[in-house]
C-alpha positions in Angstrom: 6.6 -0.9 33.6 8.0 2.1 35.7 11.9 3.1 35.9 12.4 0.9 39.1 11.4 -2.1 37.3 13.8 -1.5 34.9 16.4 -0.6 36.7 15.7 -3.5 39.0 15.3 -5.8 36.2 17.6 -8.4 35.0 19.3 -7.7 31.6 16.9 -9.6 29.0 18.7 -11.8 26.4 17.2 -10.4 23.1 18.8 -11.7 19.7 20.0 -9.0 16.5 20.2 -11.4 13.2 21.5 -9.4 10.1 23.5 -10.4 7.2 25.2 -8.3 4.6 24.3 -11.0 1.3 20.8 -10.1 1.8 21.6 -6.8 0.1 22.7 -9.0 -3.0 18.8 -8.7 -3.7 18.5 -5.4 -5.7 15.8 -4.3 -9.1 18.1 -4.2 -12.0 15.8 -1.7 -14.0 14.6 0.0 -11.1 17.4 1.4 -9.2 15.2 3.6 -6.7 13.0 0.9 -6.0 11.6 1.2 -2.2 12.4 -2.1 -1.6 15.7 -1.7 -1.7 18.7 -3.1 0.1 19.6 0.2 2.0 16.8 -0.5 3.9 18.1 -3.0 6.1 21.7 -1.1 5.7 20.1 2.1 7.6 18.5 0.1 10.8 22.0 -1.9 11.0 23.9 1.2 10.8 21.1 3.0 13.5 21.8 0.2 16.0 25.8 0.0 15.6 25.8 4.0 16.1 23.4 4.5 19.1 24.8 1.1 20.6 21.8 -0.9 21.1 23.4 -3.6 18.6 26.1 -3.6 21.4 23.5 -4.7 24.2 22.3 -7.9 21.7 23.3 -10.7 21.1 24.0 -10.7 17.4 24.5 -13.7 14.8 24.8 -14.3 11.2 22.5 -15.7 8.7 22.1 -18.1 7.7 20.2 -20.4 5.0 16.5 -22.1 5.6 16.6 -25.6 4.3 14.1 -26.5 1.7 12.3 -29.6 3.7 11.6 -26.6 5.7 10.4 -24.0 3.4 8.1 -26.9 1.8 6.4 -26.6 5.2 4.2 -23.8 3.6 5.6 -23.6 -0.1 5.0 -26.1 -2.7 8.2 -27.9 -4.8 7.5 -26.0 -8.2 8.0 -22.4 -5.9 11.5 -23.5 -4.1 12.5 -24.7 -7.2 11.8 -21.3 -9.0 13.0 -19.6 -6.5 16.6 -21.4 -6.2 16.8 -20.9 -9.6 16.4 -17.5 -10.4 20.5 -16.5 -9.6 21.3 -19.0 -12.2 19.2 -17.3 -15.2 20.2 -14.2 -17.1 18.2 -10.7 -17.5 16.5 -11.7 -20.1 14.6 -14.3 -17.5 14.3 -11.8 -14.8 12.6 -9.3 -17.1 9.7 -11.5 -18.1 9.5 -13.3 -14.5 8.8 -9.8 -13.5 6.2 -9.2 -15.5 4.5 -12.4 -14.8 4.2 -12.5 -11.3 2.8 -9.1 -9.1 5.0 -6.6 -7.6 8.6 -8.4 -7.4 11.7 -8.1 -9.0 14.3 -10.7 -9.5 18.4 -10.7 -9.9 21.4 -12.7 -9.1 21.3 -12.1 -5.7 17.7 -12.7 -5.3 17.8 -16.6 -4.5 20.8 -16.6 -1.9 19.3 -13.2 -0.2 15.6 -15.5 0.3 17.2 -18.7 2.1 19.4 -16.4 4.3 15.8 -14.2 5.1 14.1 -17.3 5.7 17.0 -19.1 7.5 17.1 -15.9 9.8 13.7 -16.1 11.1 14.2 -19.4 11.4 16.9 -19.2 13.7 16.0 -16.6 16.0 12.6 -18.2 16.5 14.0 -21.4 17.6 16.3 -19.9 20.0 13.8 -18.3 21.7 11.4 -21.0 21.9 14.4 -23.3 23.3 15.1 -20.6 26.0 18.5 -19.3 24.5 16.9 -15.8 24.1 14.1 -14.4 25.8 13.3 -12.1 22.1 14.8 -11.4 19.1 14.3 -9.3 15.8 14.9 -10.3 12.5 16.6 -7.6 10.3 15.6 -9.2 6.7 14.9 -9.1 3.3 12.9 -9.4 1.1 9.9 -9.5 3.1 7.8 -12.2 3.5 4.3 -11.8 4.3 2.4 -11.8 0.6 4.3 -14.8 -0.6 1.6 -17.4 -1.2 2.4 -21.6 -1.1 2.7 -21.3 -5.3 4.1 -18.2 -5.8 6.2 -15.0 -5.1 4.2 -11.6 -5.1 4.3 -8.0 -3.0 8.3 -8.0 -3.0 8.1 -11.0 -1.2 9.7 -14.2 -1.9 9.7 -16.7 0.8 7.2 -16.2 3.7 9.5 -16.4 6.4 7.5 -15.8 9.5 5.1 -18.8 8.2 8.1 -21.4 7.8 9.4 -20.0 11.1 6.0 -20.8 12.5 5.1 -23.9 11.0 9.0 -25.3 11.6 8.2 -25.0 15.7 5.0 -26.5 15.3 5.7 -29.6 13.4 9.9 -30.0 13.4 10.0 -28.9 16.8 7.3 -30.2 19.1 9.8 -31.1 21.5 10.0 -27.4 22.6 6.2 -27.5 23.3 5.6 -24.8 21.3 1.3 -26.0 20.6 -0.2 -22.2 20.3 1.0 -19.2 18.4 0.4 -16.0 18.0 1.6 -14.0 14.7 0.7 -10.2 14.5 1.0 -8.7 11.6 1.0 -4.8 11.6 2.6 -4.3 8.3 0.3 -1.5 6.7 -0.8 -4.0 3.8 -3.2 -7.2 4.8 -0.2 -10.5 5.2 -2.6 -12.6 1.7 0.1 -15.1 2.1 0.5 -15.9 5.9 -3.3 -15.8 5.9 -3.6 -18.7 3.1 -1.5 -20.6 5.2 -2.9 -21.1 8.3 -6.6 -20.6 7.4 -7.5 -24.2 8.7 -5.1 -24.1 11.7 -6.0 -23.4 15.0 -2.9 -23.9 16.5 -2.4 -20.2 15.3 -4.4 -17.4 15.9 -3.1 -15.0 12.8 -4.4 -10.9 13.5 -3.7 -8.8 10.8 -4.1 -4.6 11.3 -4.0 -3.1 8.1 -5.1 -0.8 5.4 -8.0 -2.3 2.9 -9.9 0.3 1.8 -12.6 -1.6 1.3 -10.6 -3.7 -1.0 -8.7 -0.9 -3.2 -5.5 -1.1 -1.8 -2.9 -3.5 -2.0 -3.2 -6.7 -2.3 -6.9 -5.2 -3.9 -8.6 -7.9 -2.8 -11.4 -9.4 0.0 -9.1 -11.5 1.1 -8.2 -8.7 3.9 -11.9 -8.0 4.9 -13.1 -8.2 8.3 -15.3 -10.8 7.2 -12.7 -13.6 6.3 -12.2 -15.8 9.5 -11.1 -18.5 8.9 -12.3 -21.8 8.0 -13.0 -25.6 9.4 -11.4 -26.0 12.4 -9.4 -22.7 11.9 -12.6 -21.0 11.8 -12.6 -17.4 14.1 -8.6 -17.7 14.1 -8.2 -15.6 11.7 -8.5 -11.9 12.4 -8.4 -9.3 10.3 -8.9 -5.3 11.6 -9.0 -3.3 7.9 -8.5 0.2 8.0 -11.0 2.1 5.8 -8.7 5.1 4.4 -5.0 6.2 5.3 -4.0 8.5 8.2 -4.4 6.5 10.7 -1.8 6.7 13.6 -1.0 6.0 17.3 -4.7 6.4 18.3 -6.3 3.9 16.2 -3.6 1.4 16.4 -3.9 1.3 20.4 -7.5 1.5 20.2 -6.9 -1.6 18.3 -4.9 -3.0 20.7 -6.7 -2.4 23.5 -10.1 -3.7 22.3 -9.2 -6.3 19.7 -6.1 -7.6 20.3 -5.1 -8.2 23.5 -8.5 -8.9 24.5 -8.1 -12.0 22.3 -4.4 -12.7 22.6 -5.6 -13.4 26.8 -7.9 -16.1 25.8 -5.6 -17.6 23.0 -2.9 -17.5 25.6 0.4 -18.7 23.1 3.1 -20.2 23.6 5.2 -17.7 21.9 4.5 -14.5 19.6 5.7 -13.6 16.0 5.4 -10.3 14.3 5.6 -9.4 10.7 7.1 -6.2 11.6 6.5 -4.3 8.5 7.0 -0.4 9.3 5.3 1.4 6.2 2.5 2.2 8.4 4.9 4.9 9.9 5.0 8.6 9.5 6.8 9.1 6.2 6.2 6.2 4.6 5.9 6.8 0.8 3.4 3.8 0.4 1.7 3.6 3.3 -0.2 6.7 3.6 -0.1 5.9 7.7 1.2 7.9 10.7 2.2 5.9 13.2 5.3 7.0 15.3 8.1 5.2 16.8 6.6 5.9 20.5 3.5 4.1 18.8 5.0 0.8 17.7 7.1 0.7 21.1 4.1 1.2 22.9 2.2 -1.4 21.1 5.3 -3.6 21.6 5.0 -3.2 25.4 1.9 -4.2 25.8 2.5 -7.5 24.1 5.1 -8.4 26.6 2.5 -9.8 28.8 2.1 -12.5 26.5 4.4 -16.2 26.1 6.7 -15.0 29.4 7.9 -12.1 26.9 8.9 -15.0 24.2 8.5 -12.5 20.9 10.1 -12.7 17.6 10.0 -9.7 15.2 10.9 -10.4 11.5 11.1 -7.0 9.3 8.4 -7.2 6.5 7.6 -3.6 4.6 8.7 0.2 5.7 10.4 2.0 3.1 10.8 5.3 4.9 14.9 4.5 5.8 14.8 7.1 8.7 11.3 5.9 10.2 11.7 2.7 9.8 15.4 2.8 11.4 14.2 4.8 14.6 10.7 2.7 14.6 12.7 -0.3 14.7 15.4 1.1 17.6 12.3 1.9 19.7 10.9 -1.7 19.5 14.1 -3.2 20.3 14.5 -1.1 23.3 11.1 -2.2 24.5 12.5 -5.5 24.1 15.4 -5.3 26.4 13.2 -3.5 28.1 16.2 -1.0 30.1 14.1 2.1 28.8 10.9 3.0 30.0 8.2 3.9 27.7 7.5 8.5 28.4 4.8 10.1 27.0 1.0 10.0 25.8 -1.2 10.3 23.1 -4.0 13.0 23.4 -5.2 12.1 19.9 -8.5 10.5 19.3 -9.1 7.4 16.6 -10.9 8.2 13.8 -14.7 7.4 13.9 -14.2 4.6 11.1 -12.0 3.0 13.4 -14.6 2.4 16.1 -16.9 1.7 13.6 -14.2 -1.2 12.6 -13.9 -2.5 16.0 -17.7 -3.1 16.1 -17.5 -5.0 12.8 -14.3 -7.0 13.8 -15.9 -7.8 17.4 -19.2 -9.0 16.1 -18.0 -10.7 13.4 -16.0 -13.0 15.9 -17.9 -12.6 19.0 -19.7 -16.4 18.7 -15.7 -17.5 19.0 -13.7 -15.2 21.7 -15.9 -14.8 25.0 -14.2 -11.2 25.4 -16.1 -9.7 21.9 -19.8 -10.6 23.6 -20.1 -7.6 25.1 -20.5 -4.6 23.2 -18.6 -1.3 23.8 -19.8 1.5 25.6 -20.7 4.6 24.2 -18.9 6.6 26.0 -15.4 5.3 25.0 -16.0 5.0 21.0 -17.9 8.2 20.8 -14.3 9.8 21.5 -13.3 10.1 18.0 -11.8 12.8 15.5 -13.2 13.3 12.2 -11.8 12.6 8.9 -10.6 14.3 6.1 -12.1 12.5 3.1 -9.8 13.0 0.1 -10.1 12.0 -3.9 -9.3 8.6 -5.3 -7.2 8.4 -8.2 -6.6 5.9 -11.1 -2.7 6.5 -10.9 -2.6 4.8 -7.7 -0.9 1.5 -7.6 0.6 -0.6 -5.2 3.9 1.7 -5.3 1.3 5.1 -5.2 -1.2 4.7 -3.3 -0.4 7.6 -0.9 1.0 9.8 -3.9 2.5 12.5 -2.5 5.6 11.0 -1.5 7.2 12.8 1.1 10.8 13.7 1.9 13.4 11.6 4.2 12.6 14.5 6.7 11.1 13.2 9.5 11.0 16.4 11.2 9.0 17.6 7.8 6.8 14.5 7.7 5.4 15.0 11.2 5.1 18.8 10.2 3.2 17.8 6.8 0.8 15.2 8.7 -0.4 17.5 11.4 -0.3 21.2 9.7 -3.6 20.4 7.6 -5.6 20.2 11.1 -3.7 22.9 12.2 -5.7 24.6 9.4 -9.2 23.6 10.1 -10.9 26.2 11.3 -14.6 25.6 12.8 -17.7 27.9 11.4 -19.8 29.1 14.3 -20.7 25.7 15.3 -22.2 24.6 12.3 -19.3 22.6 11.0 -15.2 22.6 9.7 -14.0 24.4 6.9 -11.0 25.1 6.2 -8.9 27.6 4.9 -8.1 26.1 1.5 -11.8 25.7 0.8 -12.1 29.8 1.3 -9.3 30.7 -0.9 -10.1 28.2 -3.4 -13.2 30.1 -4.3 -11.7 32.9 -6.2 -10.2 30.7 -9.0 -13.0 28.3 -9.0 -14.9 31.5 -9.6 -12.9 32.1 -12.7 -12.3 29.0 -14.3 -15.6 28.2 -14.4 -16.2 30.3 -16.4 -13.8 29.2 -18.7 -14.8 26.4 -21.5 -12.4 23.2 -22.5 -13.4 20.3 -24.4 -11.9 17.2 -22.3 -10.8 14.6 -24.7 -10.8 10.9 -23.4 -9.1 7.9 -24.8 -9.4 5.5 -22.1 -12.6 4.7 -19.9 -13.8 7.6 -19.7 -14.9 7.3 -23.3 -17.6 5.4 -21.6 -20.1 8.3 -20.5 -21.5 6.6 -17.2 -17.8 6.2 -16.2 -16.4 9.8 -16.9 -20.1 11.0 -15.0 -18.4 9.4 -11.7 -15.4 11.9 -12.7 -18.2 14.7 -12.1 -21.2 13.1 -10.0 -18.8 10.7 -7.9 -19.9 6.8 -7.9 -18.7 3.8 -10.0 -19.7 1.9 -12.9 -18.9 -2.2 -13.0 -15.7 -3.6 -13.0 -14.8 -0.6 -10.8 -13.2 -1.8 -7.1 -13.4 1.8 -5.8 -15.9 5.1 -6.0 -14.8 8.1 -7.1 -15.6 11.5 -4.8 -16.3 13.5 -8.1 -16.0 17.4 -9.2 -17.4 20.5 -6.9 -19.8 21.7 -9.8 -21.3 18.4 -10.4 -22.9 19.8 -14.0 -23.1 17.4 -16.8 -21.1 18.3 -19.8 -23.0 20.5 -22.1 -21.5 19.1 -25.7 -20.2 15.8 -26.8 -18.6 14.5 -29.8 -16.4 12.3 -31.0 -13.3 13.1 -33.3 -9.9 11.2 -33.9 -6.3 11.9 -33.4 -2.8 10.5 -35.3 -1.5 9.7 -31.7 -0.8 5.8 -30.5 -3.3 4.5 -27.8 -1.3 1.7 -26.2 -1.6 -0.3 -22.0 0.9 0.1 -19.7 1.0 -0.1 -15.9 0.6 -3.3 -13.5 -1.9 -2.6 -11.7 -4.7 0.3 -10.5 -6.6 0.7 -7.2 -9.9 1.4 -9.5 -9.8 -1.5 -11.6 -7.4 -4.0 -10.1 -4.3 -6.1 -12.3 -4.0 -4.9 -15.6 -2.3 -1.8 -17.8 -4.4 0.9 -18.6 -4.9 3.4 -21.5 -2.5 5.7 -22.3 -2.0 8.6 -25.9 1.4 8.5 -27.2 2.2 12.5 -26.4 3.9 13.0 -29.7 1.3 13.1 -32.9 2.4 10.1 -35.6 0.2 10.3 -39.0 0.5 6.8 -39.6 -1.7 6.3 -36.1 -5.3 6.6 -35.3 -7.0 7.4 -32.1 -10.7 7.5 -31.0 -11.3 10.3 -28.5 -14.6 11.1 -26.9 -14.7 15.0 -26.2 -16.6 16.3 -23.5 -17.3 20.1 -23.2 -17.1 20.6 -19.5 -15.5 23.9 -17.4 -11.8 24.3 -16.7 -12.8 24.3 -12.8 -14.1 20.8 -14.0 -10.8 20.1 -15.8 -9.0 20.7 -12.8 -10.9 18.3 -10.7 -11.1 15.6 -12.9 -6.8 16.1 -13.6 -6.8 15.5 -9.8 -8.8 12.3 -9.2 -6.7 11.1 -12.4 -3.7 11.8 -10.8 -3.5 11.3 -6.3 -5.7 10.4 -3.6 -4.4 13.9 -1.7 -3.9 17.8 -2.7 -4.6 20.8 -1.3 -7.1 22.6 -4.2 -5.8 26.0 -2.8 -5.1 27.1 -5.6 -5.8 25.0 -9.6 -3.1 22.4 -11.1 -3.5 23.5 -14.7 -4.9 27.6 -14.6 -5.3 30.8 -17.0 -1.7 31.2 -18.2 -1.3 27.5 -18.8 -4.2 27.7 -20.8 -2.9 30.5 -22.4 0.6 29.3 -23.1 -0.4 25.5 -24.1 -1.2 25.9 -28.0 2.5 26.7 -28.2 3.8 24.6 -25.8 2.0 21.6 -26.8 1.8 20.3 -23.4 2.1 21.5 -19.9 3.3 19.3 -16.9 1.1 19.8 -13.5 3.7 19.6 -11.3 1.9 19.3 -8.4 1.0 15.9 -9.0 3.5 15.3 -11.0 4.2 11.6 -9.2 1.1 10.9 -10.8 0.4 8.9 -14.3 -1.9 11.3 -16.1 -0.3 14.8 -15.1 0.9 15.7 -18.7 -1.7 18.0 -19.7 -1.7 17.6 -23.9 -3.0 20.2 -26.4 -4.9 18.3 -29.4 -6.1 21.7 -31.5 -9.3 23.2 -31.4 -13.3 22.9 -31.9 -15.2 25.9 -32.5 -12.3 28.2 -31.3 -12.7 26.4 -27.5 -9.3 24.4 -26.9 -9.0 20.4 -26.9 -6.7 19.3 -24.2 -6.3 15.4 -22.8 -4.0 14.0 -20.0 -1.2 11.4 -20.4 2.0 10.3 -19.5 5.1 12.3 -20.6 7.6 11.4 -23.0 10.4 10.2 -20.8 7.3 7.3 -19.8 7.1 6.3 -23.1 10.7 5.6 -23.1 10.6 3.8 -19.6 7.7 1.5 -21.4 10.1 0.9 -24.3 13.1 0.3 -22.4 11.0 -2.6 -19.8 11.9 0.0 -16.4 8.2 0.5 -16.2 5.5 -2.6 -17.4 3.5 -2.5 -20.5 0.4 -4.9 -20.0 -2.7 -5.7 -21.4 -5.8 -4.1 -19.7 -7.9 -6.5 -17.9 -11.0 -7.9 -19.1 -13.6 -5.1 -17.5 -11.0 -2.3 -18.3 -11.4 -3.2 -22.4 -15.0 -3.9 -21.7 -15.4 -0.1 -20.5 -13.6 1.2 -23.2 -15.5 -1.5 -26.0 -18.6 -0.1 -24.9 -17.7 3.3 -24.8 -16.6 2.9 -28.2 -19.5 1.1 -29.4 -22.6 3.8 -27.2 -20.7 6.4 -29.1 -21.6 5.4 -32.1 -17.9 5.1 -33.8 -17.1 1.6 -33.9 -19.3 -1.7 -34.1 -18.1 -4.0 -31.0 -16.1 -6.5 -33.2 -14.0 -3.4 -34.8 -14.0 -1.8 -31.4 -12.5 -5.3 -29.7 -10.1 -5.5 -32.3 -9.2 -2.2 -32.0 -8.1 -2.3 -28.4 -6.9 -5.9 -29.1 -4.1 -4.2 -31.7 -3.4 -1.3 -29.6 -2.6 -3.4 -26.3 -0.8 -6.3 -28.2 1.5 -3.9 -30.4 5.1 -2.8 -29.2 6.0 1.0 -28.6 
């Protein structure tokens, strides 16, 4: 739309919903928590100050009725939910660590009705007419809450109820066909389960999958999953195969998935789970899509229902992205600025390579995927930057290197690494890092360690991906491996007076379950079985990395000579550069044949978050103890009964 049309335009009734109780929803333990209740604070606080609030018609919350909520939830989940407020800590603390990824407190059940009753609201009033649009400021999210139970921060699914209360409470508004988006950077599991049958809603999904390693870690977010019975090809999802992933891909998207579809579906009215962790900035998203991005995708949805959209906030825990994102979007909405500027950026290869999956896949269903795309328009791509995997990641890390509250710096950190690409003579990119990385590679490797492992990589297969790259079984994700891909040249086995105990939620590598940690401090009354590899310090350094983040610039080595040097009287030696990660305590265990025995854990102030309930002990799942069983049991130290029972004890055992 050009600046006459919106100066020529009439003013557009668009709807602001907020209420202050929703911040009665906080993590006791877990005071920095990103799903915190500042998070809807900043966007109000955005809006009041650049006046766009002003220009809205704002309202209060309100809460959702349970005949409504048991549109998509069962009785046993309202009931749990209402009465959560009503329990003590004690409760809280052990609902925690049963369900996946939420928190609970005394706010939690009031602050779900009012979310749920918001989205509720606003949606009516724009399918009646009242508004032309609206957003939803809420929380908690929504979108991962399943019919039975509570999971991804989310308690209610409150774009689902929304939906399914205008399909069958309100047929009088003829609301038949509807379209929810979800561009939250994790896959919506929840809204998905819902309306897999229906075809009275067409539910698209953009999202982050990594072939099933990131969160929810699952297939439910594949390309592949359509839908079924009469809701069959009504389901779309578009997974994203790695992080980075901006403007481009997100329009390409757009452009060739979405709107393509959204033409032939032809709704009545369009929801969004507005989740903003795909932004720049975000610490868990590992995205970088800008505010001119999400408005632009906005705009082009306008088309759509006579402009009938309802946003409902979902995930962004960035405060200053996802308060300007969100300013952006509502300005497309009352549509008084007009959208400036281009992208020059191309999509990543693997996002063309996407499309073609998601537009075959469903090309027997939507007339507008039959034809193929030309050649000329996906071979305009730009080439990504594969980077490690790490165990440490989990749905709160999965794009470890958290960055600052800068926005300024964020932009700066996503686009400086290209900025550093430099091409060879035309026979490919290097880049700078990988030149000055050569001199201490050079060094180290000639420098021997033995590698002690207490965990999975006791297994030798599994530590080999650590060097080789590859997985073993029970693995959900490959690892890239080591530069100097040389087996070690000694093993043996040896044990330590330190604790092995589980801890942890969850991994990217091997899905729901703790995994192994070594108590740092030594205790004579404990007894640890530790398979010790001899393998290089350049080795050491890239196996501490894919332990510890999924990015790092190997300019220069996390653990080098004068830690080396310095860590038989030190004890242990923190890498600091990945020091977000769970295994970055580099641990001194003595010596074999003069060469030094050093393992990675977690640091002491861990051990006292484990104790203390902050951070989750749990047992390791069933291939995770199957790993280390049979690592136990190929080396030779324990029969498989002892060795069961010995990672039975250490799991089941309090700190």
């Amino acid at each position: 739309m050009d600046s006459d049309s919106f100066r020529s335009s009439e003013r557009r009734r668009v709807g602001l919903i907020y209420d202050e109780r929703m911040k009665k929803h906080f993590d006791p333990i877990e005071k920095d928590h990103p799903e915190s209740p500042d998070r809807i604070y900043e966007i109000w606080n955005k809006l009041q100050h650049s006046e766009i609030a002003q220009r809205c018609t704002v309202m209060g919350g309100k809460e959702a009725k349970d005949e409504h909520i048991s549109l998509v939830h069962n009785r046993k989940h309202i009931d749990f939910i209402k009465s959560i407020s009503s329990k003590q800590e004690k409760f809280w603390k052990e609902m925690t660590m049963k369900y996946n990824s939420v928190y609970f407190n005394q706010g939690s059940s009031e602050a779900a009705y009012i979310s749920a009753g918001c989205v509720i609201e606003v949606a009516e009033k724009v399918a009646e007419g009242e508004l032309d649009s609206a957003f939803a400021i809420v929380r908690p999210p929504g979108h991962h809450a399943e019919p039975n139970q509570p999971m991804g921060f989310c308690l209610f699914n409150n774009v689902a109820i929304a939906t399914q209360y205008l399909l069958d409470k309100r047929a009088d508004l003829g609301i038949k066909k509807i379209l929810i988006i979800d561009w939250d950077v994790h896959h919506g599991n929840g809204t998905q389960k819902m309306f897999w049958k229906d075809p009275r809603v067409l539910f698209f999904s953009v999202h982050r999958h990594d072939f099933g390693t990131f969160y929810p870690c699952d297939e439910a977010g594949s390309h592949k999953m359509i839908g079924e019975g009469p809701g069959k090809g009504y389901n779309i999802n578009v997974p994203w195969e790695h992080g980075g992933c901006g403007d481009a891909d997100y329009l390409a998207v757009w452009d060739h998935v979405l709107i393509p579809v959204a033409k032939e579906f032809c709704p009545d009215i369009v929801l969004i789970s507005a989740g903003f962790d795909a932004a720049i900035g975000d610490p868990l998203g590992g995205c970088c899509v800008s505010p001119h991005g999400y408005a632009v995708m906005l705009n082009k949805l306008l088309e759509f229902a006579g402009g009938k959209i309802v946003m409902a906030l979902e995930g962004g825990y960035n405060k200053v992205s996802i308060a300007n994102s969100v300013q952006a979007c509502i300005e497309v909405l009352l549509q008084q600025k007009p959208i400036i500027g281009s992208s020059e950026a191309y999509p990543f290869e693997s996002t063309w390579r996407v499309i073609r999956a998601v537009r075959e896949k469903l090309s027997s269903f939507w007339q507008s995927f039959s034809e193929r795309l030309p050649v000329k328009v996906t071979s305009m791509s730009s080439p990504y930057i594969q980077v490690v995997s790490s165990d440490s990641e989990d749905e709160y890390n999965t794009f470890s290197n958290r960055v600052s509250q800068d926005l300024e710096k964020d932009i700066e950190n996503v686009i400086q690494p290209f900025s550093d690409l430099k091409v060879n003579d035309g026979t490919g990119i290097t880049s700078q890092a990988s030149t000055n990385s050569h001199t201490w590679r050079e060094e180290l490797s000639k420098i021997d360690i033995w590698y002690a492992t207490f965990g999975s990589n006791m297994k030798l297969s599994r530590f080999l991906c650590y060097i080789a790259g590859g997985q073993v079984e029970g693995m959900r994700k490959p690892c890239i491996g080591s530069l100097d891909k040389s087996k070690p040249k000694e093993i043996k086995w040896e044990s330590f007076p330190h604790r092995l105990f589980f801890a942890r939620e969850h991994t990217a590598t091997w899905g729901p379950g703790g995994v192994a940690f070594l108590h740092p401090e030594s205790n004579s009354d404990e007894k640890a079985y530790l398979c010790l590899y001899r393998i290089t310090l350049e080795q050491f350094n890239d196996v501490l990395l894919q332990e510890n983040t999924s990015s790092f610039d190997m300019n220069c080595p996390l653990f080098d000579m004068t830690d080396l040097q310095s860590i038989e009287e030190r004890k242990c030696v923190p890498a600091e550069a990945v020091k977000n990660g769970w295994y970055h305590n580099v641990l001194y265990l003595g010596k074999e044949n003069g060469i030094p025995i050093l393992t990675m854990t977690c640091r002491l102030s861990d051990v006292d978050n484990f104790k203390s309930g902050k951070v989750g002990m749990r047992k390791p799942s069933k291939e995770y103890a199957n790993t280390l069983i049979r690592g136990l049991v190929e080396g030779k130290q324990l029969s498989e009964e002892k060795a069961t029972t010995y990672i039975q004890e250490a799991a089941s055992r309090a700190l």
